[in-house]
Structure formats: structure tokens, C-alpha cells
C-alpha positions as CSV (number, residue, x, y, z in Angstrom):
1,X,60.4,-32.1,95.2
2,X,60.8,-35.6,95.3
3,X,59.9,-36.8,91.7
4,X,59.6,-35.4,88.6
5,X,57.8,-37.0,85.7
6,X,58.6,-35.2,82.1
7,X,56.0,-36.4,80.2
8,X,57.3,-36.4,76.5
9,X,60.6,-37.1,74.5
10,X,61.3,-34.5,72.1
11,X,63.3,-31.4,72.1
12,X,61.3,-30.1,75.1
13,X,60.9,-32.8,77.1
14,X,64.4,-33.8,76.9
15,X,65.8,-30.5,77.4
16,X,63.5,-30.2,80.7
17,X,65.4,-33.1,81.8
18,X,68.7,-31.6,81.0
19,X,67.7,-28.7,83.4
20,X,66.4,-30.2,85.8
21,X,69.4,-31.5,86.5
22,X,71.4,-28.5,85.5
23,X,69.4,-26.5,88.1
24,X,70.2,-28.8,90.6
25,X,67.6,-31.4,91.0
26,X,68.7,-34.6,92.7
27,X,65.3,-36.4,92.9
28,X,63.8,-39.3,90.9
29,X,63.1,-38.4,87.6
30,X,60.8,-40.1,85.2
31,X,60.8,-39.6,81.4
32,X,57.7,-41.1,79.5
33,X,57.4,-41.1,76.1
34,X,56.1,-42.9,72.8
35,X,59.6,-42.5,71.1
36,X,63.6,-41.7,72.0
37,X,64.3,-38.2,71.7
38,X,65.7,-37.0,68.3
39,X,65.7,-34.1,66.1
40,X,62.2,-33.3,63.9
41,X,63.7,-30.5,61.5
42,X,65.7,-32.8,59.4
43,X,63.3,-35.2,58.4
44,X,61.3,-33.0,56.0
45,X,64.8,-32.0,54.3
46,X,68.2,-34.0,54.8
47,X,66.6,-37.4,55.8
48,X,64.1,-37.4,52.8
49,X,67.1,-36.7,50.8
50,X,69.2,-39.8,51.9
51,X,72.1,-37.0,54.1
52,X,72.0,-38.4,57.4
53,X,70.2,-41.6,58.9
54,X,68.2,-42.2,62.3
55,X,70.9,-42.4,64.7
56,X,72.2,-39.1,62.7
57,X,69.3,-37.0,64.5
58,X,69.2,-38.8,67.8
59,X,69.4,-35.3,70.4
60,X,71.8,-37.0,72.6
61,X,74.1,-40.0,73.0
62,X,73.6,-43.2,75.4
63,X,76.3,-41.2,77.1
64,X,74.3,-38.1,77.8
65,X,71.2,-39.9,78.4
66,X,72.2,-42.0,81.3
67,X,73.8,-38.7,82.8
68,X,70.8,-37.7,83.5
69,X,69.8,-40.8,85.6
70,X,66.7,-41.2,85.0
71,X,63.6,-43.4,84.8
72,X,62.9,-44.3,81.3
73,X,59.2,-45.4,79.7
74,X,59.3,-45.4,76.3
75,X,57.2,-46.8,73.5
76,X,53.9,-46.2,75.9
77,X,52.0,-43.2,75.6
78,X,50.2,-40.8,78.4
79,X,46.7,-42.0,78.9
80,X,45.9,-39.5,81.5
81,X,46.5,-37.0,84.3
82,X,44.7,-37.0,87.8
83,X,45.3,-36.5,91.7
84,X,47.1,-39.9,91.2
85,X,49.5,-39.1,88.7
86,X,50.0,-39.9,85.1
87,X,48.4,-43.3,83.9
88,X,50.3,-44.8,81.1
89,X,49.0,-47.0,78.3
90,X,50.3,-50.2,80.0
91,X,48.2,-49.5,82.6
92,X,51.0,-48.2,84.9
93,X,50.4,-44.9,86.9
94,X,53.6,-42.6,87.7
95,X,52.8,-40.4,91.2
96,X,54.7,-37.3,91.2
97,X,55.7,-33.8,92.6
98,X,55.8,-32.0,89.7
99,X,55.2,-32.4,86.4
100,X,56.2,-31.2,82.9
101,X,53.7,-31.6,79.9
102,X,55.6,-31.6,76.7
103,X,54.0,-34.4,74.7
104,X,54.1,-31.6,71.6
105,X,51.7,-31.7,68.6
106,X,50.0,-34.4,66.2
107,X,50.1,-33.7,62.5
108,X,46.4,-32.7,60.9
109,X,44.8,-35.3,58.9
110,X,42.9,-35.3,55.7
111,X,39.5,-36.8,56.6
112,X,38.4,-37.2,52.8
113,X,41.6,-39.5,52.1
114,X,41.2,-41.5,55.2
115,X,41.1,-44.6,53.2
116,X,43.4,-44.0,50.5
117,X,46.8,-45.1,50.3
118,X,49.8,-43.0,48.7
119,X,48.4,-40.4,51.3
120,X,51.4,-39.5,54.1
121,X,52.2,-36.8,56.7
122,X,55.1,-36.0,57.5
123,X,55.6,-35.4,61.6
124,X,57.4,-38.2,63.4
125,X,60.7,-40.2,62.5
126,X,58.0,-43.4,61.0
127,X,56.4,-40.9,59.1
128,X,59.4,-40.0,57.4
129,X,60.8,-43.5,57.0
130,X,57.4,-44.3,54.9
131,X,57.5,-41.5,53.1
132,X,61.1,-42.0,52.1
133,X,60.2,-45.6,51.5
134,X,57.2,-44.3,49.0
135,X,59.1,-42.1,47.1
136,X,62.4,-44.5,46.5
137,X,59.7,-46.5,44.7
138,X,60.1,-44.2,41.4
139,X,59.9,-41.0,39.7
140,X,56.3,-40.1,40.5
141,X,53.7,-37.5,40.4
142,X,53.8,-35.7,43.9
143,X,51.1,-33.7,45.6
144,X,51.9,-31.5,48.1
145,X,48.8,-30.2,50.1
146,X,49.6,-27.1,52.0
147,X,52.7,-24.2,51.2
148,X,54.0,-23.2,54.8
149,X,57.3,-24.7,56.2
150,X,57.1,-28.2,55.7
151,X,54.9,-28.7,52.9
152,X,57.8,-26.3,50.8
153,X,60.6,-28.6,52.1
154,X,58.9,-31.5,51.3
155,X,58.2,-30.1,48.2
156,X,62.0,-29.2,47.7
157,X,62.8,-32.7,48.8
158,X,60.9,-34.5,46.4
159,X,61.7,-32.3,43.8
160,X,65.0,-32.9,43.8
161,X,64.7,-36.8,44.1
162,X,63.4,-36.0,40.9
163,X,59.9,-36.6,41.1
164,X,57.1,-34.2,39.4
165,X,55.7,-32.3,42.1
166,X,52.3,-29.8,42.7
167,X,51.8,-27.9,45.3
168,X,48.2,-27.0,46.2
169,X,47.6,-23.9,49.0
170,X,44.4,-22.7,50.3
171,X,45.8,-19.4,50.7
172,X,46.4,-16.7,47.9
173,X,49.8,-16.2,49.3
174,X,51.8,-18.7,51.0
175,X,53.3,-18.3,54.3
176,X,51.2,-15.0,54.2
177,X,50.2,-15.0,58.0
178,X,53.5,-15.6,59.2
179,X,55.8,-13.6,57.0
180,X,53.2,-11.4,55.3
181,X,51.9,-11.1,51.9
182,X,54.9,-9.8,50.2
183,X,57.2,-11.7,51.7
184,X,55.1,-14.7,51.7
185,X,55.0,-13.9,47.4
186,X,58.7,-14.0,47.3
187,X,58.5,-17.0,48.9
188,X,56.3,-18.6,46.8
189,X,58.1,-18.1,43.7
190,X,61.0,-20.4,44.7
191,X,58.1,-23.4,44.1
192,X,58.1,-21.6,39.9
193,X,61.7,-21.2,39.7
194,X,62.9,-25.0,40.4
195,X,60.1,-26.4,38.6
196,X,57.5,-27.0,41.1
197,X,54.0,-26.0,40.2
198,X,52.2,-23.3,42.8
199,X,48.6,-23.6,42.6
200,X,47.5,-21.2,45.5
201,X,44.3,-19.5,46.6
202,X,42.4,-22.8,45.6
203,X,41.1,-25.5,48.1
204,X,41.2,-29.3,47.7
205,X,37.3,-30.8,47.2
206,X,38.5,-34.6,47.5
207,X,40.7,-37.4,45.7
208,X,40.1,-39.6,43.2
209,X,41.1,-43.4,43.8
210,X,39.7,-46.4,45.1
211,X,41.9,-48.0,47.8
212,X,45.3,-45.7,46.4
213,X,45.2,-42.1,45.6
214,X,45.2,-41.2,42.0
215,X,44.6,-37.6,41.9
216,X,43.5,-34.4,44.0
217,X,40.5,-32.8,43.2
218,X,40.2,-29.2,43.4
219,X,37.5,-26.8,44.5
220,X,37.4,-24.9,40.7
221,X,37.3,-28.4,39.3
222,X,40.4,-29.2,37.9
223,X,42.4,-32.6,39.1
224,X,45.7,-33.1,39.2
225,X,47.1,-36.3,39.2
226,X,49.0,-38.1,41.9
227,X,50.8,-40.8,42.7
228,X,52.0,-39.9,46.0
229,X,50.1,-37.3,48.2
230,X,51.7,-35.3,51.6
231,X,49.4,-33.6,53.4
232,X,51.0,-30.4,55.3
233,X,48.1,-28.8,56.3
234,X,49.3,-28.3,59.7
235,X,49.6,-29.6,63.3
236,X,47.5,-29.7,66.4
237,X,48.5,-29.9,70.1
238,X,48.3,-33.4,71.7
239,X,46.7,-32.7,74.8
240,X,43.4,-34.9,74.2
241,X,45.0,-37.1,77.3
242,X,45.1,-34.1,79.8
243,X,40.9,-34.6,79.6
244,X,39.9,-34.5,83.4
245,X,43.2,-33.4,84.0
246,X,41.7,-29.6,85.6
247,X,44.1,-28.0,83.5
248,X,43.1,-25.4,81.0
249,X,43.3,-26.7,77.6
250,X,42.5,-24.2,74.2
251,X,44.4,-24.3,71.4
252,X,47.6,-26.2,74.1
253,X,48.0,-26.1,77.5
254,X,47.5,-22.7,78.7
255,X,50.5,-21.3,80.8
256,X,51.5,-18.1,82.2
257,X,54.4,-16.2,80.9
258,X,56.8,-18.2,82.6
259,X,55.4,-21.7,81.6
260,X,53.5,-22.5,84.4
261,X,49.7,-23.6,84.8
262,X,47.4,-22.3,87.3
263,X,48.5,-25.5,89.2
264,X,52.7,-24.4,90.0
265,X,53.6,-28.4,90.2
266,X,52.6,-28.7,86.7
267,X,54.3,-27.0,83.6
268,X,54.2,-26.9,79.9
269,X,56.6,-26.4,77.2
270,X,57.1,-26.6,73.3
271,X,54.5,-27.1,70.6
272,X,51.8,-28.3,73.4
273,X,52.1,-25.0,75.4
274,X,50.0,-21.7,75.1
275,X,51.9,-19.3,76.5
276,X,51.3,-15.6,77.3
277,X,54.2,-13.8,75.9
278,X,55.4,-10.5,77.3
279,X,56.5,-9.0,73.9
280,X,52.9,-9.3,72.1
281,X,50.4,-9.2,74.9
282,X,48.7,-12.0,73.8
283,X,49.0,-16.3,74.1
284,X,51.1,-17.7,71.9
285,X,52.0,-21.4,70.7
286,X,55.1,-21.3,69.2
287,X,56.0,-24.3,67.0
288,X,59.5,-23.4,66.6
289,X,62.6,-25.4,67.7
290,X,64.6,-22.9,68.7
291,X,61.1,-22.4,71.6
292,X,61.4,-25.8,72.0
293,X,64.8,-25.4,73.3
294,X,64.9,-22.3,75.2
295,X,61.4,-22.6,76.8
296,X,62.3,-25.4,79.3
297,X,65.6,-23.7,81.2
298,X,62.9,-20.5,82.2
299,X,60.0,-23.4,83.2
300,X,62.0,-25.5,85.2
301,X,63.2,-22.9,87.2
302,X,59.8,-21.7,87.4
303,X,58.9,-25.6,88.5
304,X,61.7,-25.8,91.7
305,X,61.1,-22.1,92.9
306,X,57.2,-23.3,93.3
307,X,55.8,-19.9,91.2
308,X,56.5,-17.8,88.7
309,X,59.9,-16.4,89.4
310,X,61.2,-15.6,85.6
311,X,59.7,-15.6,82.5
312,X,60.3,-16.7,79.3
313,X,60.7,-13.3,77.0
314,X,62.2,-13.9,73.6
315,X,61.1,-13.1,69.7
316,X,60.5,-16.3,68.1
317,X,63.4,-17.2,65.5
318,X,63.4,-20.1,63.2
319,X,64.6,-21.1,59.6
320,X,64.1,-23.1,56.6
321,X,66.0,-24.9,53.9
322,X,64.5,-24.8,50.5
323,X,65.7,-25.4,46.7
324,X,69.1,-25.2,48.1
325,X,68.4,-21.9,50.1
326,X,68.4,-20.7,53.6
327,X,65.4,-18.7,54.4
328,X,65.5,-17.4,58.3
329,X,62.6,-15.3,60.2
330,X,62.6,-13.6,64.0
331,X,59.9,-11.5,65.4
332,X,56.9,-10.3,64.1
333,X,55.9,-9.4,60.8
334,X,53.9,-6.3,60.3
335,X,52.5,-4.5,56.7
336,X,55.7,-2.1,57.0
337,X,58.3,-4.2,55.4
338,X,61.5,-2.8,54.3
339,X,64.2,-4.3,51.9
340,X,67.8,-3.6,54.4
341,X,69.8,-4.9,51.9
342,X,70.2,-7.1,49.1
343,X,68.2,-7.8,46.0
344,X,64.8,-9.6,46.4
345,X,64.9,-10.6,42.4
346,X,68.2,-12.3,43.3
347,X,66.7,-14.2,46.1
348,X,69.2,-13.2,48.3
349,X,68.2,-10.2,51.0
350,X,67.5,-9.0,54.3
351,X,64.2,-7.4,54.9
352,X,62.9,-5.9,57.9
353,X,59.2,-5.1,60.0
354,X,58.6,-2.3,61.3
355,X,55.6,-0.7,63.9
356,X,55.9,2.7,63.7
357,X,59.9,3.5,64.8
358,X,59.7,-0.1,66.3
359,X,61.9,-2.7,64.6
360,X,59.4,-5.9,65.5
361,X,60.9,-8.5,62.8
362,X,63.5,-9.4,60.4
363,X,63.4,-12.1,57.6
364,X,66.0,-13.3,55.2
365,X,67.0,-15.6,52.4
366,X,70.7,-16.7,51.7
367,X,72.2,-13.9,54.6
368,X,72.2,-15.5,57.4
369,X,75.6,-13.4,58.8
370,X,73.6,-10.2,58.1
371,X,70.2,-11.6,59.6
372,X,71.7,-12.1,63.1
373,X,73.1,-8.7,62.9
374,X,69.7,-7.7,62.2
375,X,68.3,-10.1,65.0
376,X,70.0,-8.9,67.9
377,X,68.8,-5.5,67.1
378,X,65.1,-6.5,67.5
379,X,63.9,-4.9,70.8
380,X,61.1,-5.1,73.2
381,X,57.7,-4.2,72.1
382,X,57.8,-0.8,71.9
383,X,61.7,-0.2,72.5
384,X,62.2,1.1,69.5
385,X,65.0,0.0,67.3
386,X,66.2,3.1,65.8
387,X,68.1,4.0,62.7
388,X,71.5,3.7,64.3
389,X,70.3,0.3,65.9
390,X,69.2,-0.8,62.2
391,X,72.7,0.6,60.3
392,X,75.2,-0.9,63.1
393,X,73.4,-4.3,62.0
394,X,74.5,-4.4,59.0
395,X,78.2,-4.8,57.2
396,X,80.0,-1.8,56.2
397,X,78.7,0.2,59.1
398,X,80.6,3.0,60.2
399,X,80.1,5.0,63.6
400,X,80.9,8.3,63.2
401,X,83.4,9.8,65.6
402,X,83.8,13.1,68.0
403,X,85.6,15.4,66.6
């Protein structure tokens, strides 16, 4: 290969670009993006809250950057994909021998306030600054739509700016599909016990305002006023400019286990790639950074080889910070959930998944030393994880010795 064109900036993208080089390619490398590369993660907790700046979550200094002697186009977004190459919005076209899709995912929208101001999501760096903007106005009333990762940082965020804040979840149970109904319970009563008001299993109908928000309506008829709305309902993959590209697109770009598409000079990783994962069976879209990071060193080796010579195998990790509180997840969660250690009144535990004798997942809040005991003891699907496994994970183990 020639020339490689890495077409986003994030995590993924730049971290392709690191390996590439790392793996020993020489050739012209192009790196095409809307923005510079920084870190997402802090900007629904420690930005919000005033703790670091912009140049704080750049991913990498000038330094780094120009090590990797490349081909910069930012500010301009990927139009489109062809035979040619990749057209970019100033009309330039970029002809390569491989490529790497990782132009991630677009934050979901709330159709119904469309035309309202005070309404904000919360997924790139200008986002954030507006948000941050918006809320140094004034102790206000806050809105939160949605209760998974982000909408509950934002929430904690806000909340300790000091600003009234509602939450408002679809779901009976927050985080229920990733971390399970009782976990997802627990979970939810962090909101209650700093002051935050949960309203869960209840849809939003529409807003009241005319030009700026005023209040959210809600499917049983109550409204709840709002100065400030933040919709985290969720993000989609931005692959709408891969249209006529050949590639299969459903829910990201679909990819083998080992990144790649059915075309081998084109591969795809972080939040924009369906992958099939070895340890479920089944595609997967992880939107985690730790994915993010790890995904690219297994696809660009995948890229120079030509096929699918490794694949990327590893249970999905990631964490949160809320109301002053770590809260950290790996694997899968099943119904079978076990309390390791710790006190869940206390908010401050280790609880495990189980599948039959299988250890599949492992979630904590405020043990973070005991969770990666517990994480590197997560096996295969269906290497069990056995008792032994589980007890040498955690502090205070003995082994018994031969006598």
C-alpha cells in the first residue's frame, strides 16, 4: 500500500494512525476529519464542571501529531466513498489503497424541539462549550431526557453547578439493558440520593415554549418545567456518507471479527463499526472508548496483511463518574447477578454475572482495585470462570497449600 486515508479524527481514527505507523507503514497517509482529535469522555463530567479546558483533552500533542507525518484535512467532512476515493466537502477527492472508516456516531435529536431553544446535546467539544455556556447563565431548572451514561453525568454535572435538575427515562429501569434491572435500580437511586428527581418508565409527549423551551411535557400529562433541556436519548452511526459506497451499512458499518468489510482495503473501527464478536456470536457496536482504542491495532494489521489474519476478541469494559462516584462495567450482564463483595446500600460493591458456571460480567461502584481483579477473571464464552477463578479475584484470598 501506497496511501492510506483514515477517514475520521477521534479516538479511532487517530489511534489507526498511530498503528499504522507502529506496524510499519511508510506510505502517504491522509487523515480527514471535521475536528482535531481529542478526548469525548470528559466533556459530559470534568469539562461541564470547569476541571480541565480544551487543550486539556486534546489525545496528542503537536509533537505526536507531526510524528506521524501525515496529511491533514480538517474542518471538512466526508461527502462520499466510490472507485475514486473519498470526496470531501470542499470538493476535493482523496484516491487511496486502503481505507479506514472511523467517522464514529451523531447524537439523536429530538424532532418535537427542533425549533426550541434551551434544547442541547451533548456529543462533540461545541456541544459542550454551549452547554457550559447555557448553564453559567444561572441557577436554572434542568431537564435531562434520557438515564443511561451520559444523560446521568450530565445530570451529576448540572447538579452540582447547582442547578435544579429532572431526569425523565423511557424505561422503568435505567441502564436496564446494559447492566440489568437490578443493577440498573441501584443505579438509578444515585439520581434520589443527591437530589435529582428520577421520573422513569414515562415518555416525553412534547415541550412547551414558543421559540425557548419552557417545560417538557410528559406522556401521563404532567409538565415539568425547564429552563435548560439535554437530550441523551442516544447516538446513531454516521455512515449516511458511505451511501453508494457498496459497503454494507445496518446499524454501522458491518465488519468481520477482525474489522474488516467484505472489501479487505477498507476497514472500520469505533462507534461507526458493526462488528461480529467472537465472545457473543453475534454483531456488535460497541460505543465504548476503551473499543475505540483497542479496535484499531487488530484492524490495521488486518488492513497491511490484505485479510483477516487476527481478530479483535475482548469483553467490552468501560466506566462512569457520577455524584462523585466511580461506577465501572466489563462483559455481559445476564439475570444471575451476584453481590462478590461489598454492600450495595452503601453504594460501594462488586457484583458479578453469571451463565450457568460461566463468569460473563462484572460491575462495580467505588472498587475499582477489586473490579479489575474481578475483570481479568472474565473468560471466553463458555470457559468457565470457576469458584477459585472468582475467590483469587478478590482481596484476602488465600490458596490453600499441599500438605
Amino acid at each position: 500500500m501506497r496511501t492510506v486515508a483514515v477517514v475520521g479524527t477521534s479516538l479511532a481514527g487517530l489511534r489507526a494512525a498511530q498503528e499504522l505507523r507502529a506496524q510499519g507503514f511508510d506510505g502517504r497517509l491522509v487523515m480527514i476529519g471535521a475536528e482535531p482529535p481529542y478526548d469525548r469522555p470528559p466533556l459530559s463530567k470534568d469539562f461541564l464542571l470547569g476541571k480541565v479546558s480544551a487543550d486539556d483533552i486534546a489525545l496528542a500533542g503537536q509533537d505526536d501529531l507531526d510524528a506521524l507525518a501525515a496529511e491533514w484535512h480538517l474542518g471538512v467532512r466526508a461527502e462520499k466513498l466510490d472507485c475514486e476515493g473519498v470526496t470531501l466537502g470542499d470538493g476535493t477527492t482523496i484516491a487511496a489503497d486502503g481505507y479506514v472508516i472511523a467517522t464514529g456516531a451523531l447524537a439523536r435529536t429530538l424532532d418535537a424541539a427542533r425549533d426550541l431553544d434551551g434544547v442541547h446535546t451533548l456529543r462533540t467539544l461545541e456541544d459542550a462549550v454551549a452547554l457550559k455556556q447555557a448553564l453559567a447563565a444561572g441557577p436554572s431548572a434542568v431537564v435531562v431526557i434520557g438515564a443511561g451514561f451520559i444523560g446521568a453525568e450530565v445530570a451529576s454535572a448540572c447538579r452540582l453547578l447547582g442547578h435544579e435538575v429532572n431526569v425523565i427515562e423511557a424505561m422503568p429501569v435505567p441502564l436496564a439493558p446494559v447492566l440489568g434491572a437490578r443493577m440498573g435500580a441501584v443505579c438509578g437511586e444515585l439520581h434520589a440520593e443527591n437530589d435529582v428527581r428520577l421520573i422513569a418508565g414515562v415518555p416525553v409527549a412534547g415541550f412547551t415554549g414558543t421559540g425557548r423551551v419552557t417545560g417538557v411535557r410528559l406522556a401521563d400529562g404532567r409538565e415539568i418545567r425547564a429552563d435548560l433541556v439535554v437530550a441523551g436519548v442516544g447516538a446513531r452511526p454516521a455512515t449516511g456518507w458511505l451511501t453508494g459506497s457498496g459497503l454494507a451499512v445496518d446499524d454501522g458499518v458491518l465488519v468481520d471479527s477482525g474489522c474488516v468489510t467484505a472489501n479487505p482495503r477498507v476497514i472500520a473501527v469505533g462507534d461507526v463499526a458493526r462488528y461480529r464478536c467472537p465472545l457473543r456470536g453475534v454483531r456488535v457496536r460497541a460505543e465504548h472508548w476503551t473499543a475505540a482504542g483497542d479496535q484499531p491495532g487488530v484492524a490495521v494489521a488486518n488492513l497491511l496483511a490484505g485479510s483477516t489474519v487476527t481478530h479483535f476478541a475482548r469483553h467490552g469494559y468501560f466506566w462512569s463518574d457520577q455524584y462523585g462516584r466511580r461506577l465501572q462495567f466489563a462483559g455481559v450482564a445476564t439475570e444471575d447477578v451476584r453481590i462478590a463483595e461489598g454492600d450495595v446500600a452503601s453504594k460501594r460493591f462488586v457484583a458479578t454475572y453469571h451463565r450457568g458456571d460461566v463468569l460473563t460480567g462484572v460491575f462495580a461502584i467505588d472498587s475499582p482495585r477489586r473490579f479489575t481483579r474481578l475483570r481479568r477473571a472474565l473468560k471466553s464464552v463458555g470457559e468457565p470462570a470457576s469458584a477459585i477463578d472468582v475467590g483469587r479475584a478478590l482481596p484476602g484470598h488465600r490458596p490453600s497449600r499441599m500438605r
